[in-house]
C-alpha positions in Angstrom: 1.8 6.5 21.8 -1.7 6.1 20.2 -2.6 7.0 16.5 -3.9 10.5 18.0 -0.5 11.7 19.4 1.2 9.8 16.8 -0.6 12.2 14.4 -0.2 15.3 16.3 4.0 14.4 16.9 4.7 13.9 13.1 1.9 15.8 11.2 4.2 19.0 10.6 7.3 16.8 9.1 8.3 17.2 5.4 8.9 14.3 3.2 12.0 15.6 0.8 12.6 13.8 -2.1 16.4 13.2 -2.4 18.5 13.3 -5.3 19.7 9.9 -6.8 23.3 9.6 -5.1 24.9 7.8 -8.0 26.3 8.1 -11.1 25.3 5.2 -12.6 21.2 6.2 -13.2 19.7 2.7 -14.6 16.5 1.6 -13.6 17.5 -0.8 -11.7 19.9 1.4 -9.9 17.3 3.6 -9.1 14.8 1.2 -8.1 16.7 -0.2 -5.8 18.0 3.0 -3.6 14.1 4.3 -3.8 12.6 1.4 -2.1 15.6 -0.1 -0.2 18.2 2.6 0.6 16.8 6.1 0.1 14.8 6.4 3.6 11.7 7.9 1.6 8.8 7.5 3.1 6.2 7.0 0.0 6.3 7.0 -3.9 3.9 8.2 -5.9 3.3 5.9 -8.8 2.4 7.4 -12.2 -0.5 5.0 -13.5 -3.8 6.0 -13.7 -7.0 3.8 -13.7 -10.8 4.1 -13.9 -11.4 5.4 -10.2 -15.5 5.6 -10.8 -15.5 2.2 -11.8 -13.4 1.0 -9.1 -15.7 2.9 -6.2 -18.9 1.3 -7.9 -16.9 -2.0 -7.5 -16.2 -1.5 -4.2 -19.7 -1.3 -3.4 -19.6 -5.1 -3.4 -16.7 -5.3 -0.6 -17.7 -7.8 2.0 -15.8 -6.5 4.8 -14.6 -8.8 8.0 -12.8 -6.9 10.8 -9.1 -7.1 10.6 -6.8 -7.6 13.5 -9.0 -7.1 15.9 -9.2 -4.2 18.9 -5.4 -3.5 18.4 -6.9 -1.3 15.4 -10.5 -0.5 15.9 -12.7 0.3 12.7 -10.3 -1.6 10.1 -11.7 -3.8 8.2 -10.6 -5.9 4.8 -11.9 -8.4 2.5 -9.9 -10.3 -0.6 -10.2 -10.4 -4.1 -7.6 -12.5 -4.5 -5.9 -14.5 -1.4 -6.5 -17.8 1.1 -10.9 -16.7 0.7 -12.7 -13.6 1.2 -12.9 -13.2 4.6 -9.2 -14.4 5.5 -7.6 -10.9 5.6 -4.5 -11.4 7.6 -1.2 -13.2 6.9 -1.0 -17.1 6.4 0.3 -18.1 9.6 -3.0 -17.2 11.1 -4.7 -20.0 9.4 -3.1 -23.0 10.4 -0.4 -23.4 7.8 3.3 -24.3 8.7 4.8 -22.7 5.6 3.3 -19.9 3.0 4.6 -22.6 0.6 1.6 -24.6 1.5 -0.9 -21.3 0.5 -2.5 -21.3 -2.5 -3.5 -17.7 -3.2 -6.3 -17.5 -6.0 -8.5 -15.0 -7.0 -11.5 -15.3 -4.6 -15.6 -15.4 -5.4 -15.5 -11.6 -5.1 -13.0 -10.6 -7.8 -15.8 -11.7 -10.0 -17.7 -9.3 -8.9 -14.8 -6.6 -9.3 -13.7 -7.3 -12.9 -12.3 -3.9 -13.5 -9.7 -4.0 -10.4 -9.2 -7.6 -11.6 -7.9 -6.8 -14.9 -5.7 -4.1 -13.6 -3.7 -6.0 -11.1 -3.0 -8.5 -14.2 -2.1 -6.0 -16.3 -0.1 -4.3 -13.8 3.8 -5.5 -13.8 3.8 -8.1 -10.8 3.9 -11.4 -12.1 2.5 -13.2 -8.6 0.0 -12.1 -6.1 -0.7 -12.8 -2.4 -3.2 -10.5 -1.1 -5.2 -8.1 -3.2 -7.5 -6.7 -0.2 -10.1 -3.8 -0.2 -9.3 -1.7 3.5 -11.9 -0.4 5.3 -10.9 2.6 8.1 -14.3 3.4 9.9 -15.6 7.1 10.5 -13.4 7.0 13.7 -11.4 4.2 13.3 -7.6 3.8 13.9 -4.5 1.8 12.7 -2.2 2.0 15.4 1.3 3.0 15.0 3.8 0.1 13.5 5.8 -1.1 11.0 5.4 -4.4 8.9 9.3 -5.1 8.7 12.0 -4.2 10.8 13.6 -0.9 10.1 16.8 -2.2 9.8 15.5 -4.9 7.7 17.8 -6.8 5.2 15.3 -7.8 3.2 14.9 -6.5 -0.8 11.5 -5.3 -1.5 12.3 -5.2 -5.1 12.6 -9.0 -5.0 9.7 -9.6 -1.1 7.1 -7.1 -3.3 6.0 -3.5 -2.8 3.0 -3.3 -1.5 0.8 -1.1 -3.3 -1.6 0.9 -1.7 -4.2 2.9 -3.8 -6.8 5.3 -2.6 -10.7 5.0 -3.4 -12.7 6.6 -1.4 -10.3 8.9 1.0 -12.0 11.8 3.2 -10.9 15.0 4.2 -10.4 14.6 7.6 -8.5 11.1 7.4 -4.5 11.0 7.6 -2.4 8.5 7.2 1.1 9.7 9.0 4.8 7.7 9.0 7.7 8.6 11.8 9.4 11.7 10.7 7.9 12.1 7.5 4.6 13.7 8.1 1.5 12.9 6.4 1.0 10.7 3.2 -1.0 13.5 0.8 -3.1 11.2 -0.6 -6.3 12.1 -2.7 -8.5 9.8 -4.2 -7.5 7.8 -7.4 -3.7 8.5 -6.3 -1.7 5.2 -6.0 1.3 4.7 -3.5 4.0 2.9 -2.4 4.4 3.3 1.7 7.9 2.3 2.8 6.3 -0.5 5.4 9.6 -0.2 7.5 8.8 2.9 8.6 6.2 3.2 12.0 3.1 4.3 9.9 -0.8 5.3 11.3 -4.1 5.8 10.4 -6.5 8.0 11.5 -10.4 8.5 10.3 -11.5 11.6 12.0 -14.4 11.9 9.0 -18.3 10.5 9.1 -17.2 8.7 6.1 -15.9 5.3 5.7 -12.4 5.1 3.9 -11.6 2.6 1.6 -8.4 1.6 -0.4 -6.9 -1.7 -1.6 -3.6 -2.6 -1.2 -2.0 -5.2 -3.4 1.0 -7.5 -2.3 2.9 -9.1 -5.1 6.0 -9.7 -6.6 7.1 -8.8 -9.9 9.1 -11.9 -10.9 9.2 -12.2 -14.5 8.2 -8.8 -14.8 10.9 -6.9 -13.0 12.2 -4.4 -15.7 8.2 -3.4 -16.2 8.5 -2.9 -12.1 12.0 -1.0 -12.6 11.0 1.5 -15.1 8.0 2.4 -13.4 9.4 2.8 -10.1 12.2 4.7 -11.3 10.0 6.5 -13.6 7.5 7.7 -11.1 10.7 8.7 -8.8 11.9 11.0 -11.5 8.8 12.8 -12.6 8.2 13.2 -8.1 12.2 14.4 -7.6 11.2 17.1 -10.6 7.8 17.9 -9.2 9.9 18.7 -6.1 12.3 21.2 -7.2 9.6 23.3 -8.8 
């Protein structure tokens, strides 16, 4: 199925917003069943940051293509990762292990001081890739996952990635299997629950252009847990309204 008829099966799904199942309704209780249990498909996360500055920041994006024809139009670059231009994972670059990677922030977070300072600010404690993502007027991530879906892993532990909108037109949808399409607007910030098949089309004459940060909030896990659990609230209220 291509990301056309991948659109056009799920567009008209609903994402519901479930009610915590438990009684115990901690943080990291919460946390947990969002990203790992509840079968959501995204999160919005409540933080807000300086989206003018962070478009006139992304002006300086010096975009490679990324993963080749599989996705046409999508393109990336790092501010903080292997080097600029190496967008995809490690084992693409001749290392045997990631413990042999040393991510850094790269030449062009200089240039992007404002995004900089937010991802140090915000409650991850280690980075991999911190990537701007360029879709193309036209352009297309095909359907698929980026984990299993009956993965064991424990995102809260792996890392969320987080995926936060810049520049988003109209007439570009990102859509996930049996949820129907993320709503995203520019400056909104989202988690995406990567284990679901997810797609990307760009049916605008304008480029769109996000950044999606992979960490892990080590040391700063109850920081993670309240806002995670925080945003899922204040989204499970919007949704009864």
């Amino acid at each position: 199925m291509n990301a056309q008829e991948f659109y056009n099966h799920n567009k008209n799904c609903i994402q519901i917003v479930p009610q915590f199942p438990g009684d115990i309704n901690n943080d990291e209780a919460v946390t947990n069943w969002v990203i790992n249990q509840s079968g959501m498909g995204w999160l919005e996360l409540d933080v807000e940051f300086d989206l003018e500055l962070w478009k006139q920041e992304s002006d300086h994006a010096r975009f490679v293509n990324h993963r080749g024809d599989i996705h046409p139009g999508w393109n990336s670059c790092c501010i903080h990762g292997i080097e600029v231009d190496k967008t995809t994972n490690w084992d693409q670059y001749g290392y045997a292990n990631e413990d042999e990677v040393e991510y850094k922030w790269t030449e062009l977070s200089e240039l992007t001081p404002s995004i900089k300072k937010f991802w140090q600010q915000f409650p991850y404690e280690t980075y991999k890739r911190i990537r701007f993502m360029e879709l193309e007027p036209g352009g297309v991530i095909s359907p698929h996952n980026d984990l299993p879906p009956n993965s064991t892993v424990d995102l809260t532990h792996y890392g969320v990635p987080i995926n936060v909108a810049i520049i988003h037109p109209e007439d570009c949808h990102m859509t996930l299997e049996g949820q129907g399409v993320v709503p995203w607007q520019e400056g909104k910030m989202f988690m995406i629950n990567i284990r679901n098949t997810h797609s990307v089309i760009n049916n605008s004459k304008q480029s769109r252009i996000h950044l999606i940060a992979h960490g892990s909030p080590g040391n700063r896990k109850q920081e993670f847990l309240k806002l995670v659990a925080d945003s899922y609230r204040k989204a499970y209220e919007h949704s009864k309204i």
